[in-house]
N, C-alpha and C positions, 0 to 999 in steps of 0.2 A: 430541399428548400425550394420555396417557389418563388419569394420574392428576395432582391438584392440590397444591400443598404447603400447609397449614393454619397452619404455624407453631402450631400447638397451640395453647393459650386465649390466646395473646396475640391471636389476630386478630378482638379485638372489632371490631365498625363504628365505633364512640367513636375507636378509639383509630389509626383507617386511614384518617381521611375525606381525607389526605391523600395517601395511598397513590396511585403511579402504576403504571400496569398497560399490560403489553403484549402489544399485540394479534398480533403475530407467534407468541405460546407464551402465551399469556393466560395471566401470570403476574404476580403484583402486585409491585412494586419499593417498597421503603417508606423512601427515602434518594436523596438527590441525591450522595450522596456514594461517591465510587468503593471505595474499601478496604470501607464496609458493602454495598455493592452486591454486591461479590465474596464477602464472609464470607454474605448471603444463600446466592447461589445454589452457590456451593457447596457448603452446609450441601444442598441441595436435590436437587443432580446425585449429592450423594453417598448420598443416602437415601433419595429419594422418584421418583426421573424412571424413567421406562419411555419408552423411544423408541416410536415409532409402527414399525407392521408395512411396513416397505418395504427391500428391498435395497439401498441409497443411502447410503453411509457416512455423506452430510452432513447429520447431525439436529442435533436444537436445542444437544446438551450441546456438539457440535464447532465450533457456530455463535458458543456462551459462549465456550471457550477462544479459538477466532479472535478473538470482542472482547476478552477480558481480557490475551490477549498483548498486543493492538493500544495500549491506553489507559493501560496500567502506564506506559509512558512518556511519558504524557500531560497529565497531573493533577497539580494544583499540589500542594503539597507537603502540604497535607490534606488533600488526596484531592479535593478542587473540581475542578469539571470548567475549562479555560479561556477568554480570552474571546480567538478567534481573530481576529477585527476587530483588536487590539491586533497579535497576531502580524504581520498581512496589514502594518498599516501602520509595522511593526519590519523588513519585509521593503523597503516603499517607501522607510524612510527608506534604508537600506542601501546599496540601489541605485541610488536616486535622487543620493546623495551623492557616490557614485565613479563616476558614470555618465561622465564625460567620458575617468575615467581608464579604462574600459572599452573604449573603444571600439577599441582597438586587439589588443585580447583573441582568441581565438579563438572560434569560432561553436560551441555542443553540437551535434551532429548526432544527429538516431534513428535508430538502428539497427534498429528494428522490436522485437516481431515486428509485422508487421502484413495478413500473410497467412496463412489458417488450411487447411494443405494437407488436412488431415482431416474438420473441420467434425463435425458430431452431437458424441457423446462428447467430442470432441475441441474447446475451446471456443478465442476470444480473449480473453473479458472480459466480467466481469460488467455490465448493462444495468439502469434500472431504471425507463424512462419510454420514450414518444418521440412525439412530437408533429405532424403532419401541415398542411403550409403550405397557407391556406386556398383557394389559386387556381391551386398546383401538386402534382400527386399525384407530382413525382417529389424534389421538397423537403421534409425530414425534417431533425427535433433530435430526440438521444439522450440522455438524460439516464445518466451513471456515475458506481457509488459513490466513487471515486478519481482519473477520469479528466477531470473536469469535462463540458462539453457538447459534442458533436460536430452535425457537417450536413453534410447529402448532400443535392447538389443533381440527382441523376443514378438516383435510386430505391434506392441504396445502392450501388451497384457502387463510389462513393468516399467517401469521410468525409476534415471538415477539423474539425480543432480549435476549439474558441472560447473565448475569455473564461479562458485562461489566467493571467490576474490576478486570478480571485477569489480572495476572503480562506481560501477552502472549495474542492475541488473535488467533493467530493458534492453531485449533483443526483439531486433522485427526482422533481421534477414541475416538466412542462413548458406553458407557457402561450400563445399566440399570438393578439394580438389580431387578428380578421377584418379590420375597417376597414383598419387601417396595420398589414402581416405583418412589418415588421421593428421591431416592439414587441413585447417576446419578457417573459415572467414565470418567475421558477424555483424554487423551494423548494432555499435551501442546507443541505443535509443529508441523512441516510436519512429513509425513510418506517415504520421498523420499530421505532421506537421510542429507549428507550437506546445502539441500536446504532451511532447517530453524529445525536446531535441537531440540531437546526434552529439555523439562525443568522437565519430569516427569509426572506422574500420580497426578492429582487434582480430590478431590470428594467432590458433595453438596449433603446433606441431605432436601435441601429444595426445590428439584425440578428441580435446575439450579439458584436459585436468587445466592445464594453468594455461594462461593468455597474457597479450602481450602487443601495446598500440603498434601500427602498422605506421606508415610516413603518411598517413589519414588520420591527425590528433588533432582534436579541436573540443575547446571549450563550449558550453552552453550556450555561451554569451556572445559566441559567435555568430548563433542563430543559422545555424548550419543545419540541412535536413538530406538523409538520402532517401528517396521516395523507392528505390529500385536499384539492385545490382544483382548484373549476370556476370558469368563467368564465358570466355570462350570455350566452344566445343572440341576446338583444336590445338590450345595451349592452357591447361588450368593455371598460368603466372601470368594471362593475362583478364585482368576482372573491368567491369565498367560499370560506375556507377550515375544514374540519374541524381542528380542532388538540386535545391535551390539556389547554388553558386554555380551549374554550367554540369558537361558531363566531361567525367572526371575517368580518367585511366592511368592502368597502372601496367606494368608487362613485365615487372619483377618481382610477382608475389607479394605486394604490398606496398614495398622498400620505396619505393618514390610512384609520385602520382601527379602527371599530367591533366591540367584542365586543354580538353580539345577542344568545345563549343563553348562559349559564357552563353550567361543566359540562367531558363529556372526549368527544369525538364523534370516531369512528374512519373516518367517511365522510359525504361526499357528495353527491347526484346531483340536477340537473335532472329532471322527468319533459320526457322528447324533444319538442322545439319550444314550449315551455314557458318563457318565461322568471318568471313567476308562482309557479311549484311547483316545491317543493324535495324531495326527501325527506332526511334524516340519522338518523345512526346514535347514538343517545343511550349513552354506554357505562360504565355500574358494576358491574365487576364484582362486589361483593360484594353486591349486592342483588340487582338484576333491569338488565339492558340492553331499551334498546326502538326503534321504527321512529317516526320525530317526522317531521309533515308540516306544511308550511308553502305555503298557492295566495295570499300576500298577498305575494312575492319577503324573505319574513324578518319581516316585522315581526312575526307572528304564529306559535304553533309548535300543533298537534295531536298527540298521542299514538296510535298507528294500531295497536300492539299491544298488548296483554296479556299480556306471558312473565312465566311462574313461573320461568326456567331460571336458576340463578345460575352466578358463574365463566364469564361468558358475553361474548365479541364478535361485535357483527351489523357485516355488510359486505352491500353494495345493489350490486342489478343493473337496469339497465333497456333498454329496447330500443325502435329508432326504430320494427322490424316490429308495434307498436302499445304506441302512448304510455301504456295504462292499468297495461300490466302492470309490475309490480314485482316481482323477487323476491330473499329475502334469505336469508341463510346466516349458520347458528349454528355457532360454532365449539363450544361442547358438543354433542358427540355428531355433528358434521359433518352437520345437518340443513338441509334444504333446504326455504323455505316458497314458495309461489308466489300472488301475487292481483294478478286480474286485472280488478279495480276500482278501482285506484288505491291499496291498501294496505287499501281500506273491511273487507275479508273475506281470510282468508289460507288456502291448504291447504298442507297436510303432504307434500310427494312423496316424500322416500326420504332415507335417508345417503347422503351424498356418499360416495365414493371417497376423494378428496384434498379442502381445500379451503381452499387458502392467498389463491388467487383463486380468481373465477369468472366468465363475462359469460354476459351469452344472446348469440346470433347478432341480427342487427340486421334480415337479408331472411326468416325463417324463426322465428316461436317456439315451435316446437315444439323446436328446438335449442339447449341449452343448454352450455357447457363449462366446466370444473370444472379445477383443476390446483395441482400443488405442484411434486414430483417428475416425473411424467408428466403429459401432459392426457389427460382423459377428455372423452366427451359424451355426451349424451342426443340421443334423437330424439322422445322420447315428454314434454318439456316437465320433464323431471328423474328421471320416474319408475326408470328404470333409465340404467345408463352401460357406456360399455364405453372400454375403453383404447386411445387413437390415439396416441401415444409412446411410445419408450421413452428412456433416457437415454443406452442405448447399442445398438448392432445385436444386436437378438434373431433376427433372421430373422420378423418376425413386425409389427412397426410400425414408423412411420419414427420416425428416430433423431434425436431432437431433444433436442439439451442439458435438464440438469435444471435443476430448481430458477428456477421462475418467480416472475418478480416484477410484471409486472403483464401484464394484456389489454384492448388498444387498438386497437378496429375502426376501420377509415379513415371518416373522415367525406366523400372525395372517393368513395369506390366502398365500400359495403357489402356487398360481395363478399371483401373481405379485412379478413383480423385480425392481428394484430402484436401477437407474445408476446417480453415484456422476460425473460433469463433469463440462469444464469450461464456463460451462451457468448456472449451478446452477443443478438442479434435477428434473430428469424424473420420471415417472409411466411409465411400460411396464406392460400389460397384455396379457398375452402367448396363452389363448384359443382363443382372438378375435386379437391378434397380433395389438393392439394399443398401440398408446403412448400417452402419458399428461405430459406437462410440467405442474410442480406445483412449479417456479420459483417467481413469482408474490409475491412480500410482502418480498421476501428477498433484503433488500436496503443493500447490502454487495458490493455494486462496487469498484474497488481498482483504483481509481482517482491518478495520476499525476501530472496535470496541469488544470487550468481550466480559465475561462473567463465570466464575467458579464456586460451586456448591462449597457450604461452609464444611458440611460434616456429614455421614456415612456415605453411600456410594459418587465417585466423585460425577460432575456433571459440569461440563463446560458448556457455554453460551456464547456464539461469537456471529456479530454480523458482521457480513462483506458486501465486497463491490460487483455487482451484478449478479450475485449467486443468492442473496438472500439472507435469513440467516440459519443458522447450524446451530444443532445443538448432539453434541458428544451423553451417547445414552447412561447406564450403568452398566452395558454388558461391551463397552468401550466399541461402539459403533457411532460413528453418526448417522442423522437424519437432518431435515431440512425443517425449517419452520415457516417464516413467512418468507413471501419474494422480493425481486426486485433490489436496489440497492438497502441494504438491513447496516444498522448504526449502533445507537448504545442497547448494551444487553442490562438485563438484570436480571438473580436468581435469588427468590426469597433461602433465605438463611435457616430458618426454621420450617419452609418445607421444600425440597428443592422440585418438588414437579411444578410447583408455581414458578414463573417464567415469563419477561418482560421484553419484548423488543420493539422495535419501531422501524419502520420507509423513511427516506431520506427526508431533512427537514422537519422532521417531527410531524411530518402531514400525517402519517398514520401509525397510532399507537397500539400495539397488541399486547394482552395476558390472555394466559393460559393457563389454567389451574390443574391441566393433565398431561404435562411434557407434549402439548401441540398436537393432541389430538381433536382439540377442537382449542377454541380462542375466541375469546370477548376484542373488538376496539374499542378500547376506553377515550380513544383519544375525540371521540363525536360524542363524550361525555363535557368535553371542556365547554366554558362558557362563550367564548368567543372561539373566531378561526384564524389561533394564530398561525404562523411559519416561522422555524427556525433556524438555526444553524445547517449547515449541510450535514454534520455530526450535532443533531439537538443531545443536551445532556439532560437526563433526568437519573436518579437512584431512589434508592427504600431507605427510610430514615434508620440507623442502624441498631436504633432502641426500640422500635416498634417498624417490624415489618409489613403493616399495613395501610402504614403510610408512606404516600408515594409523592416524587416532588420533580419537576419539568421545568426547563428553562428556556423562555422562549425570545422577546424581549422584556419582559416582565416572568414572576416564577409562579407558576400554578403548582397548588399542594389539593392534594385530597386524604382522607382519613379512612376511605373505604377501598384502595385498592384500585382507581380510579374510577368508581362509581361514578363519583359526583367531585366536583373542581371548585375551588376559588381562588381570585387571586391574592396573594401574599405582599406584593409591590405593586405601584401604581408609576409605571413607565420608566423602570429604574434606569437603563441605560439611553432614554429620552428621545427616542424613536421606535416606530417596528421595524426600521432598516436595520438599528444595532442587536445583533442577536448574539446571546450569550454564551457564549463557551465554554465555559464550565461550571458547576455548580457542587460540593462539598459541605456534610456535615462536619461539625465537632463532635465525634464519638462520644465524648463522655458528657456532652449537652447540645441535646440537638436544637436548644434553642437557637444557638448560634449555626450559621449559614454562609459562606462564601459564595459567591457569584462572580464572576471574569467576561471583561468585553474590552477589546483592545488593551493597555498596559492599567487597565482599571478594576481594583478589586473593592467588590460592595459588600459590605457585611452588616449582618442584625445579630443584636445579641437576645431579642428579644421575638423569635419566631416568626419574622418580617415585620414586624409594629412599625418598627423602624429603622434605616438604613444608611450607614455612614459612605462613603466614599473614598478609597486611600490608591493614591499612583503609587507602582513601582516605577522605580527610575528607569529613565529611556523610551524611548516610541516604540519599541518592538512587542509584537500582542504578545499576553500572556497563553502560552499552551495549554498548562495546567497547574493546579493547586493542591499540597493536601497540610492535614492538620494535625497535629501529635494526637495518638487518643488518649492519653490525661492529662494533658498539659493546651489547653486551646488556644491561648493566645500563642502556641509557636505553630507557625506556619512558614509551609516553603512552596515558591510559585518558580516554574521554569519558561524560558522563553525559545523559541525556533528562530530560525531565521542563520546569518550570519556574520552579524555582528562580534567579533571576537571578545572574551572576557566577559560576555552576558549572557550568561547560561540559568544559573542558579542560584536564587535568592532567597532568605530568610530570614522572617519578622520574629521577635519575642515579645510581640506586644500587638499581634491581632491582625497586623498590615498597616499597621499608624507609623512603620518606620521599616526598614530594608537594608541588609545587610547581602553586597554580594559575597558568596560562596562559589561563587567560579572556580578560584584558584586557577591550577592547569586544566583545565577542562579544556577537550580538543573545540573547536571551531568545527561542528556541527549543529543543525538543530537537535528541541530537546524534545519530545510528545508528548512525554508523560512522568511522574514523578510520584511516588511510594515510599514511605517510613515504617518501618519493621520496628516495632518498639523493643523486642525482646532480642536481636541482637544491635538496635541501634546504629541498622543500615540506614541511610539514605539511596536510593536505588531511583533511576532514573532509564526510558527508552529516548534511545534517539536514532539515527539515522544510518547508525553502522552500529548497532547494537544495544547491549544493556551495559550502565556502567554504573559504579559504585563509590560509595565512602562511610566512612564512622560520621555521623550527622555533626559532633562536634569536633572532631580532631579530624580536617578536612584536606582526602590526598583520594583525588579518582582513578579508578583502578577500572579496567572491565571486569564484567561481572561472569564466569566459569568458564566453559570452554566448547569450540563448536560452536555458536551461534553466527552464518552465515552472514555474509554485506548486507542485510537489507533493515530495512524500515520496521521499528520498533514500537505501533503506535497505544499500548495497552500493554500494564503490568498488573497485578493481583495477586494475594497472597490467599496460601490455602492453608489456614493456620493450623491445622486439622492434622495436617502430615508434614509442614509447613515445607511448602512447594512452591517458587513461585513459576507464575507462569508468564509468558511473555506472546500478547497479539501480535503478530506481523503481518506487515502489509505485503505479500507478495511468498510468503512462506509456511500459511497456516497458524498452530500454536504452538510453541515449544515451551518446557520446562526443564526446572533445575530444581535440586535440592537447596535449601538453604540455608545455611553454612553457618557456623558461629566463630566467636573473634577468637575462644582460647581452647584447649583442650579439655576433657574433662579427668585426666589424671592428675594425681592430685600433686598440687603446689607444694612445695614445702622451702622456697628458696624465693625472695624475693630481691628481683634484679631490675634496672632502671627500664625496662620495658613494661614491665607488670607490678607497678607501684601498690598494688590492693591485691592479696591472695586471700583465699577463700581456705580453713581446713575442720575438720577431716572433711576430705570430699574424693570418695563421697562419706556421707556421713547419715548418720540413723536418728538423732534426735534435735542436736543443735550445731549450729554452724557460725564456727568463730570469724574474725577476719585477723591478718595481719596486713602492718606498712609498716613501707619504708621509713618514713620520720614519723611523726606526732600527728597526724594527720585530723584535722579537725572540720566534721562535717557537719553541715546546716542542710538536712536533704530528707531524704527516704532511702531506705534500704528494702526494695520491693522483688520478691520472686514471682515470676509469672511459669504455667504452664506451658506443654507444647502449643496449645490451642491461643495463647497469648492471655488468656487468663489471669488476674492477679489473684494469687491465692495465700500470698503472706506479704505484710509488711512493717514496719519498723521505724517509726521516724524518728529524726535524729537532729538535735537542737542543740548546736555547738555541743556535739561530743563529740571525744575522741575515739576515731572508728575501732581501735586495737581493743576498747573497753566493751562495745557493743558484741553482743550475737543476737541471734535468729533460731524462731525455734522449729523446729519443722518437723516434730515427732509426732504431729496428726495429722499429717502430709502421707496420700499414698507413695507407693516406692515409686520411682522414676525420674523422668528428666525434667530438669526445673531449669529455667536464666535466669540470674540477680542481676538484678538493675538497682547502684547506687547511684543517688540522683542529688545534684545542691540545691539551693530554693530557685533555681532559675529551668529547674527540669534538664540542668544538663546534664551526664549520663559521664560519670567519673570512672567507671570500671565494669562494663559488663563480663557477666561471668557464666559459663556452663556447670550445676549443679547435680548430682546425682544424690537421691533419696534411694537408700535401700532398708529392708526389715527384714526382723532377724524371722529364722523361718525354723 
């Protein structure tokens, strides 16, 4: 960043002494509070930011929108940040309570990715620690923003997951006691500030399997951040961490924790073999920031600089290649001071290049490296740098993912250094100046949106956050498609090498009609140049796949594929600020259209001619929406946030009226929302997984088993093998079988749970029903295929069901669901059928 935003004569020092500042864009935040947090920097991005000089799409204003997408659904209903400790144990209770009834559930499986056939450019996932096991150089922990902690016990060629039940799976720092290596320390949250706060220090005694808050527990809304925490060299039960509340120690493993300095310290470091000397990073922005030295292990603190420079964060560097040297970095003006008396005297070297990080080399100090986007180094001790990355193949430097977040020279061989960044993690070794990606086996991709082929070889589509998007081959590989942050997927249904994805905002839309080996933008097809959601939603109208339909603040449709655009509404949600959120056909008419923008659903029943307007109850925006596919006037819309009892809502009349279906639903957000017609799930993602109900007899349940704490933001059915599958943010894509409500052996006993039996089933030509009383139905009695198919039905006008059958004796053999249904489409008794013939 070059220029500062002043907020004009409000920003007396009086009136900011509360002001939190961060050090990732040293910008001062002056509200805990999410909606003024946004009104800030918006005011900011829109008037005052100059990105810095780098080719690299990913700058700070891209960095804000990725979090203001992310937390809008996040934030309780004043805008407070939450207290996820509460979430975590709304998840325990959950599961812990239907655990027995689980067990017979089917297992999630990951489907990956978790191989990265490209590497450089081409990432898995963003990294943002990783920790070196004291007795073996080929045992590593990863700390990821979304993926929780990983280990590799093998130098990286594998990674296992850990600690899958934290409350959090943001980890930024990773800790290992020398003495006992399976006493592990971790900082739950980002290290970047606002960008996903601390919940505290968690430690596991058993390696990484299960964790456990430490006397370091704090809420979101605390607004609590650790920037930095070491461990002593000489007692691993004594750790210190720099945080925005002061620096904080503890010298009982955890158990209780001492503030020694108040104040807001951005770092800090041991001077090497030293357990005595501290240095730290004293940090006010609106005054002066300065280097504080402590040789008493804290009791005591010295002041070791003098800066005039305001608007200023210092970050410490130091090196084993001699313990005197210190050198630090001002983020105004990207200055580099270096002293080589222990802080006693400092000189000036040069502007950095980048300097988001920095280390010295640890065998060498004349070598110093520098890094944001790319890494640079010195050889001359800072004085000058030259560029050893790039982000992507220039023909000119190796090609190492951008966007670094920290550098961690091994303490087992100081011959290498290990750069955390958003592809996942490198090996550099400094005598032969190589690198090694050891990303492979970290399946941490932070997924969005995704897309699965209808029928023969399967094909998944999913975009992510910094990595682009992916697409899962037929010989179950993936590859990569477009870059940069990748959003809504689509996969034509009738052929699946055609392939639809998009760049953040709907700025850039792509097809490919050869699985990505080459690709049309459609989106410099549209008429105008709109922008959209930070997730734009578009899909393929589900009766004709060659029509494609965009939602921007208005909905763009085309007939060719995106050849060519028109619009369909004329400023539906009544600005180009308000950008649309979701947009759904009605399967069995696509005349009809939903569109969502805050708690507002617009619908045409007439292929956008014209547009009615219906609130669901309450200010909280709508996530998403979906539509019965025969039945269009039922619809069901879910909300995020954390408002309690406002999860899940359902119209039987279009969205002209709303009925909550909450019930017990935990108090989490919801992302996404799916109806299975053929068993008559309702299936919903949310924030600690998938969960489930019977769409009309309504009791949430989680949906199978194994699907780790994280972010659910994309569900899809593959009706084909009827799979479904589940996008998450921070985990890749997993899948399950999907499950039906009764058995398929045959009934012959009707008991007050299963009011409607089905016999002979299975059966070869026709199939009776029996009930319990007189049962008299006004409905359909419809069998669908596995594929969801209707392939028989029956409709039923005040008769009595015991008198009706089905005929199904031109029906191939196999697995059929009946769905009896009343005049309001509601679903009386599904059933699993078996067709056999005689052979």
């Amino acid at each position: 960043m070059k220029n500062y935003f002043l907020l004009f004569a409000l920003l007396l020092a009086f009136q900011f002494l509360n002001a939190q500042t961060l050090p990732e864009f040293d910008f001062p935040i002056t509200s805990n509070n999410y909606f003024d947090i946004c009104q800030q920097l918006d005011a900011y991005f829109e008037k005052e930011y100059e990105a810095d000089d780098t080719d690299c799409w990913d700058n700070a204003q891209v960095k804000y929108e990725r979090w203001k997408w992310f937390w809008r659904d996040r934030v309780n209903p004043d805008g407070s940040f939450p207290d996820l400790k509460s979430q975590w144990l709304e998840r325990r209770k959950h599961f812990a309570g239907i655990a027995q009834s689980r067990d017979n559930q089917a297992v999630w499986k990951n489907e990956g990715p978790t191989k990265n056939p490209a590497q450089g450019y081409w990432g898995m996932g963003r990294t943002k620690h990783v920790a070196i096991h004291p007795n073996n150089p080929l045992a590593m922990y990863v700390g990821t923003p979304d993926g929780g902690v990983w280990k590799t016990e093998d130098g990286g060629a594998s990674w296992t997951a850990l600690g899958d039940g934290l409350p959090y799976l943001p980890v930024a720092i990773i800790l290992i006691d020398f003495q006992h290596p399976d006493t592990l320390y971790i900082s739950l949250g980002d290290k970047g500030g606002w960008w996903q706060r601390n919940l505290g220090v968690y430690k596991s005694t058993d390696g990484g399997i299960t964790w456990s808050p430490t006397g370091l527990d704090w809420t979101l809304d605390d607004f609590k951040v650790i920037y930095e925490m070491v461990m002593s060299p000489a007692d691993p039960q004594t750790i210190f961490a720099a945080t925005n509340h002061g620096i904080l120690r503890t010298t009982d493993g955890g158990a209780n924790w001492e503030n020694i300095r108040p104040g807001e310290y951005t770092d800090i470091q041991f001077r090497p073999g030293d357990a005595t000397t501290l240095y730290a990073a004293y940090h006010n922005y609106w005054e002066k920031s300065q280097l504080i030295k402590s040789t008493d292990g804290g009791a005591t603190w010295t002041q070791m600089t003098n800066s005039d420079v305001q608007y200023n964060t210092i970050n410490i560097a130091v090196t084993a290649a001699n313990p005197d040297w210190v050198g630090i970095r001002y983020s105004q003006g990207k200055k580099f001071y270096l002293s080589k008396d222990g802080g006693a005297t400092f000189e000036y070297k040069s502007e950095m290049p980048e300097d988001a990080h920095f280390a010295f080399s640890q065998v060498d100090t004349n070598i110093v490296y520098t890094s944001n986007v790319v890494v640079h180094r010195s050889t001359d001790q800072g004085a000058t740098w030259s560029q050893i990355t790039n982000w992507y193949n220039n023909g000119v430097h190796a090609e190492v993912h951008a966007d670094v977040h920290d550098i961690v020279p091994n303490p087992l061989d100081l011959n290498e250094i290990y750069f955390c960044n958003d592809g996942g993690i490198y090996k550099y070794h400094e005598p032969t100046e190589t690198w090694t990606d050891l990303s492979d086996g970290l399946g941490i991709a932070q997924f969005y949106r995704i897309s699965v082929s209808e029928g023969g070889f399967l094909r998944i589509a999913a975009g992510s956050q910094d990595n682009g998007g992916w697409l899962r081959t037929s010989n179950s590989t993936w590859k990569h498609t477009n870059g940069g942050d990748a959003m809504c997927q689509a996969i034509d249904p009738n052929n699946s090498s055609v392939i639809y994805t998009e760049y953040y905002g709907g700025n850039t839309i792509y097809r490919s009609d050869n699985l990505f080996f080459t690709y049309t933008v459609i989106s410099d097809n549209l008429p105008d140049d709109p922008s959209g959601d930070w997730v734009t939603p578009f899909l393929l109208n589900p009766q004709n796949s060659n029509t494609f339909l965009v939602g921007f603040h208005d909905l763009y449709r085309s007939f060719d594929r995106g050849d060519h655009f028109h619009k369909i509404s004329d400023n539906l949600t009544g600005s180009v600020d308000n950008k649309i959120r979701d947009v759904v056909y009605a399967p069995s008419d696509t005349n009809i259209i939903l569109a969502t923008w805050k708690n507002r659903v617009f619908r045409t029943i007439n292929g956008g001619q014209n547009w009615t307007t219906h609130y669901l109850p309450g200010s909280e925006d709508i996530t998403r929406v979906a539509i019965h596919p025969h039945h269009p006037s039922r619809v069901w819309a879910v909300k995020g946030g954390y408002e309690a009892g406002k999860k899940v809502y359902r119209s039987l009349n279009g969205g002209q009226t709303w009925n909550n279906i909450s019930a017990d639903f935990p108090n989490v957000p919801v992302n996404c929302v799916l109806f299975d017609s053929v068993t008559n799930y309702l299936l919903v993602g949310t924030d600690i997984g998938v969960f489930y109900t019977d769409a009309d007899a309504i009791s949430w349940q989680p949906y199978g088993q194994g699907m780790p704490n994280v972010y659910v933001f994309d569900l899809k059915i593959r009706a084909f093998t009827r799979t479904l599958y589940a996008g998450t943010h921070g985990r890749g894509v997993y899948s399950v079988p999907l499950e039906t409500l009764v058995s398929t052996d045959e009934q012959d006993d009707i008991s007050a749970e299963n009011e409607i039996v089905t016999f002979p089933n299975p059966t070869r030509t026709t199939l009776f029903f029996k009930t319990k009383t007189d049962l008299v139905v006004n409905g359909a009695a419809q069998l669908f295929d596995v594929n969801g198919r209707l392939v028989s039905s029956l409709n039923l006008t005040n008769q009595p069901l015991r008198q009706a059958s089905l005929d199904v004796s031109r029906l191939p053999a196999g697995i059929y669901f009946l769905k009896i249904t009343d005049e309001k489409g509601m679903s009386l008794a599904p059933q699993k059928v078996v067709v056999q013939k005689r052979f």
